[in-house]
C-alpha positions as CSV (number, residue, x, y, z in Angstrom):
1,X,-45.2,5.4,53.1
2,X,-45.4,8.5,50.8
3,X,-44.3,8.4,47.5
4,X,-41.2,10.8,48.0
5,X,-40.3,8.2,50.9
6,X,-40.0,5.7,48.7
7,X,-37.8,7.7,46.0
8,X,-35.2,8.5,48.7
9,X,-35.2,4.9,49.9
10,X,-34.9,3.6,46.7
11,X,-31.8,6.0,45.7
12,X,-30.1,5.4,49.0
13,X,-30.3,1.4,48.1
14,X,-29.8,0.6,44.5
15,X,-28.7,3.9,43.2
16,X,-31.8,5.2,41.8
17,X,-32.0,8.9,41.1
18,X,-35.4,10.8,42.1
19,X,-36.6,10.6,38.1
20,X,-35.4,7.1,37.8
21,X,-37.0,5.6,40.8
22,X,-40.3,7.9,40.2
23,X,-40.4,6.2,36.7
24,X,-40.2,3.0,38.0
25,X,-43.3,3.2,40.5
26,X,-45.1,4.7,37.9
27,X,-44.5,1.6,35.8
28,X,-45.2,-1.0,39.0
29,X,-48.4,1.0,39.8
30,X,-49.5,1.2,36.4
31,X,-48.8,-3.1,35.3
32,X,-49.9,-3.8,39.2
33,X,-53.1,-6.2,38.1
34,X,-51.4,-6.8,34.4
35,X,-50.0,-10.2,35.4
36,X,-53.5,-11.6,36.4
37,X,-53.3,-14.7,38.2
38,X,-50.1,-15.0,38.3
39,X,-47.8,-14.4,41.4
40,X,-43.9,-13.3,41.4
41,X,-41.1,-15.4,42.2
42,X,-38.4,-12.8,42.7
43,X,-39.0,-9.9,45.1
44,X,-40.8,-6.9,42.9
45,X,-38.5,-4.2,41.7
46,X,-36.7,-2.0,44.3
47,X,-38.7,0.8,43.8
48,X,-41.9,-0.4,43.9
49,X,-44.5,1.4,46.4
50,X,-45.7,-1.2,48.9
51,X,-49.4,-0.5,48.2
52,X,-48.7,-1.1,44.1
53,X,-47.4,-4.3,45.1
54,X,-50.4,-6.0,46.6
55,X,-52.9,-5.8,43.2
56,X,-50.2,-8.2,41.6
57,X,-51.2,-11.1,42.9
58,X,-54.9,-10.2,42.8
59,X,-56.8,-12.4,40.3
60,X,-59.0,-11.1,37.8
61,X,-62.7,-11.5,38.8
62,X,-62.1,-11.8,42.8
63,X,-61.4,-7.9,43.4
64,X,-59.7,-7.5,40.4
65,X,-61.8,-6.1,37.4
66,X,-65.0,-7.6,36.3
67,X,-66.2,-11.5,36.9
68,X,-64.9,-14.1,34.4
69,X,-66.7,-17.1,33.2
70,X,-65.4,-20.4,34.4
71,X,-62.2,-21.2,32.5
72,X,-61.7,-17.6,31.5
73,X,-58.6,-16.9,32.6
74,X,-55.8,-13.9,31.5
75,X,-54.5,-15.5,28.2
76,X,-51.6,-14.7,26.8
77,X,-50.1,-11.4,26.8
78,X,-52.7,-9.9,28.9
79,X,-51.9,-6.4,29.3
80,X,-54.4,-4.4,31.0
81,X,-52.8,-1.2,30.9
82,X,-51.3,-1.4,27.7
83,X,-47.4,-2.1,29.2
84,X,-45.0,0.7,30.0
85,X,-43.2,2.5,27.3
86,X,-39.8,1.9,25.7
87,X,-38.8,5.5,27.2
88,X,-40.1,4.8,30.6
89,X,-38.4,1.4,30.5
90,X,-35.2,2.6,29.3
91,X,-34.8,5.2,32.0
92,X,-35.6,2.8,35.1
93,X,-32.9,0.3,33.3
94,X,-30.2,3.5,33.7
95,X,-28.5,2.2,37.1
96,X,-28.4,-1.2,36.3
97,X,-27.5,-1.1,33.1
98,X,-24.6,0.9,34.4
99,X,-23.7,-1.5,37.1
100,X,-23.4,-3.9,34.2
101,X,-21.1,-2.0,32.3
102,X,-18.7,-1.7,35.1
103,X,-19.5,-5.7,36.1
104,X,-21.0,-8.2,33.2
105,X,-21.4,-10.7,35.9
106,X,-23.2,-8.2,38.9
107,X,-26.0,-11.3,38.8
108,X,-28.4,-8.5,41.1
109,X,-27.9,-6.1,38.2
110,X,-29.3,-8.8,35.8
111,X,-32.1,-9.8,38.2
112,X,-33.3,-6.6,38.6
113,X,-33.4,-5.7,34.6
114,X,-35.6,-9.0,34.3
115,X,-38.0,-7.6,36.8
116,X,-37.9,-4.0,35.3
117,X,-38.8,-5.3,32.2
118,X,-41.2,-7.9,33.5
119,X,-43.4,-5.4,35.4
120,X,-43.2,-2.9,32.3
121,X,-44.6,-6.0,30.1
122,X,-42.0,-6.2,27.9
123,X,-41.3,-9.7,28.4
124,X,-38.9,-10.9,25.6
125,X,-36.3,-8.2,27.2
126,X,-37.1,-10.1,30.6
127,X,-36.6,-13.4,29.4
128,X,-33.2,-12.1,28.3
129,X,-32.0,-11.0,31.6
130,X,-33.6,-13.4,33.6
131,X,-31.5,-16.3,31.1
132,X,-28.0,-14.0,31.9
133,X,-28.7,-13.9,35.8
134,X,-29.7,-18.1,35.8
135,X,-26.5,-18.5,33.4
136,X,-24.5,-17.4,36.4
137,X,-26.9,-18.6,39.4
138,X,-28.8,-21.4,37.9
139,X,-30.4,-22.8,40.8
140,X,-32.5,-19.7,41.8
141,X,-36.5,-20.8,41.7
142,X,-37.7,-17.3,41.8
143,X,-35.8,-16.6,38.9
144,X,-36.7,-19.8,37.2
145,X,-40.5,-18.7,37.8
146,X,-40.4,-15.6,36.9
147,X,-38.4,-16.8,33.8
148,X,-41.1,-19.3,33.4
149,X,-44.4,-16.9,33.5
150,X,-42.1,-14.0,31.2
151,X,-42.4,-17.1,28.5
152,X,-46.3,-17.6,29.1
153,X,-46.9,-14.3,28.6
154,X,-44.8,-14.5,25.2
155,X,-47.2,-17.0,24.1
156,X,-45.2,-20.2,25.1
157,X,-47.1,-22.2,27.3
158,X,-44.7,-25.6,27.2
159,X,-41.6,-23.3,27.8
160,X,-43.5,-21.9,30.5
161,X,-44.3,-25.1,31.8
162,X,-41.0,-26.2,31.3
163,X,-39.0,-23.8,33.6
164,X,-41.8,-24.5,36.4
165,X,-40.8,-27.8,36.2
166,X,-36.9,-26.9,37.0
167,X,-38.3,-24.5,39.9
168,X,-39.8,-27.6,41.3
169,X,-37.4,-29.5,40.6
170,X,-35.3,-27.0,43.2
171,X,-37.8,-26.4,45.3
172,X,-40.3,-28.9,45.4
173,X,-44.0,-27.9,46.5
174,X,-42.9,-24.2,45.9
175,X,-46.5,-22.2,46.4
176,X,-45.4,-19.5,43.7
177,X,-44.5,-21.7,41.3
178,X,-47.2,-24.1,41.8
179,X,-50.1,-21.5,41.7
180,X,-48.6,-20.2,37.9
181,X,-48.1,-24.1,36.8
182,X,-51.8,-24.4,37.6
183,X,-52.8,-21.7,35.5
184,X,-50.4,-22.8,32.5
185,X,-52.5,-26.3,33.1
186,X,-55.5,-24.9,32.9
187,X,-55.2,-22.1,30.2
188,X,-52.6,-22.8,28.4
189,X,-53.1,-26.9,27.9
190,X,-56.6,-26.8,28.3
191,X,-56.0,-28.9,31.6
192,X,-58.5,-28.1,34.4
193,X,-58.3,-31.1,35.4
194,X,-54.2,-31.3,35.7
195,X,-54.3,-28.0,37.3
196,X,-56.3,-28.7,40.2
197,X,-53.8,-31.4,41.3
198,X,-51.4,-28.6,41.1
199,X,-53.1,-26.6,43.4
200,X,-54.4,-29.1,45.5
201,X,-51.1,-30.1,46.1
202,X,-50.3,-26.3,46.4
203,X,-52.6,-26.5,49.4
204,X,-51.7,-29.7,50.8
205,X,-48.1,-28.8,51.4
206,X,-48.5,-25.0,51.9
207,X,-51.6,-25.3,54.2
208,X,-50.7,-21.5,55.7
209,X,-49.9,-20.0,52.3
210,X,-51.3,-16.4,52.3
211,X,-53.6,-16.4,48.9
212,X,-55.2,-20.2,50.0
213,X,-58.9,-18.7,49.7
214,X,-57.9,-17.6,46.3
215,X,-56.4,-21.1,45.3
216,X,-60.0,-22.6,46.4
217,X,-61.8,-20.6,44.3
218,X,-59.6,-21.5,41.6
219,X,-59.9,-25.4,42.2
220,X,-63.9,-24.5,42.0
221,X,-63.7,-22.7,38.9
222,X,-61.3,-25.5,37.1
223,X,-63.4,-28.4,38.2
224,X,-66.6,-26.3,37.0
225,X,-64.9,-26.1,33.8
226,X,-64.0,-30.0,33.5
227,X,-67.4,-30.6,34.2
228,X,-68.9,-28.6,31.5
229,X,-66.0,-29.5,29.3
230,X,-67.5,-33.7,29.7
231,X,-70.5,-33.1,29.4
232,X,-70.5,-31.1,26.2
């Protein structure tokens, strides 16, 4: 699809005008590989381009930027690109921040600023309006992990842990939310060990889940790590 295709279908389904939704593929495009490891719960921003979409959920080191060590992983606040700019931000924000004006409670409007300001890396402005949206639909586990990985990335690896554990709790055996627990595990708690139950489960119970080869890798690389962590 060309980008001028996806402007007009953006505009002709959330309101977007041809600057706005140009401003926000710029931004997806740019943070694409920013979050690492990590995949999305909720569905990417509207105006995302398809092909911007896929180096998300690319980890680093397996077609994603250069090799890391075992146990390397993102750490917090990895920004590869550096994060959109306020400007940029503000701009993409304009339709739903107007859809909020004329409804507080529009729950999609409050979604979709959480993942605008998710992709554009400014992730205490996500955790904002990814609380607002769960105050009014609390039982959403895309939400919830999105809400959960926006707090690792803030440098808070037990509230991060903490909302994956109310995504499960909702969806048990969740893939998403199980592959970013595994990496909290791992990174964040110094857990290699407690994360490749995580994704050993992951596998177990999503035997057809679409990044599996990556998930191996990543069991190999934590139990690497727990084996050089014993023996030093």
């Amino acid at each position: 699809m060309s980008q001028s295709a996806q402007e007009e279908k953006v505009k002709q389904s959330v309101g977007f005008t041809s600057v706005q939704a140009y401003t926000l593929a710029v931004i997806t495009l740019v943070i694409g590989i920013a979050v690492g490891y990590f995949v999305r719960g909720s569905a990417p921003t509207a105006s995302a381009p398809e092909a911007a979409q896929a180096p998300a959920a690319t980890p680093s080191g397996m077609g994603g930027g250069q090799p890391l060590a075992a146990g390397q992983l993102p750490g917090i606040g990895t920004q590869q690109q550096g994060g959109a700019s306020p400007e940029m931000l503000a701009e993409a924000a304009k339709p739903m921040q107007a859809r909020l004006q004329a409804n507080p409670k529009d729950v999609e409007a409050l979604k979709q600023l959480g993942n605008i300001y998710y992709d554009g890396q400014a992730y205490p402005q996500a955790i904002e309006y990814y609380t607002k949206a769960l105050e009014i639909t609390p039982n959403n586990p895309d939400v919830i992990t999105d809400l959960g990985t926006a707090y690792w990335y803030s440098g808070n690896a037990d509230k991060a842990i903490e909302e994956y554990q109310k995504s499960l709790a909702i969806r048990p055996n969740y893939p998403n939310t199980l592959l970013n627990l595994g990496v909290v595990k791992w990174q964040g708690k110094k857990d290699p060990q407690g994360a490749v139950v995580v994704w050993e489960q992951l596998l177990k119970t999503n035997p057809n889940f679409e990044q599996k080869e990556q998930v191996q890798m990543l069991i190999e690389r934590a139990k690497m790590h727990g084996a050089g962590a014993a023996k030093g």
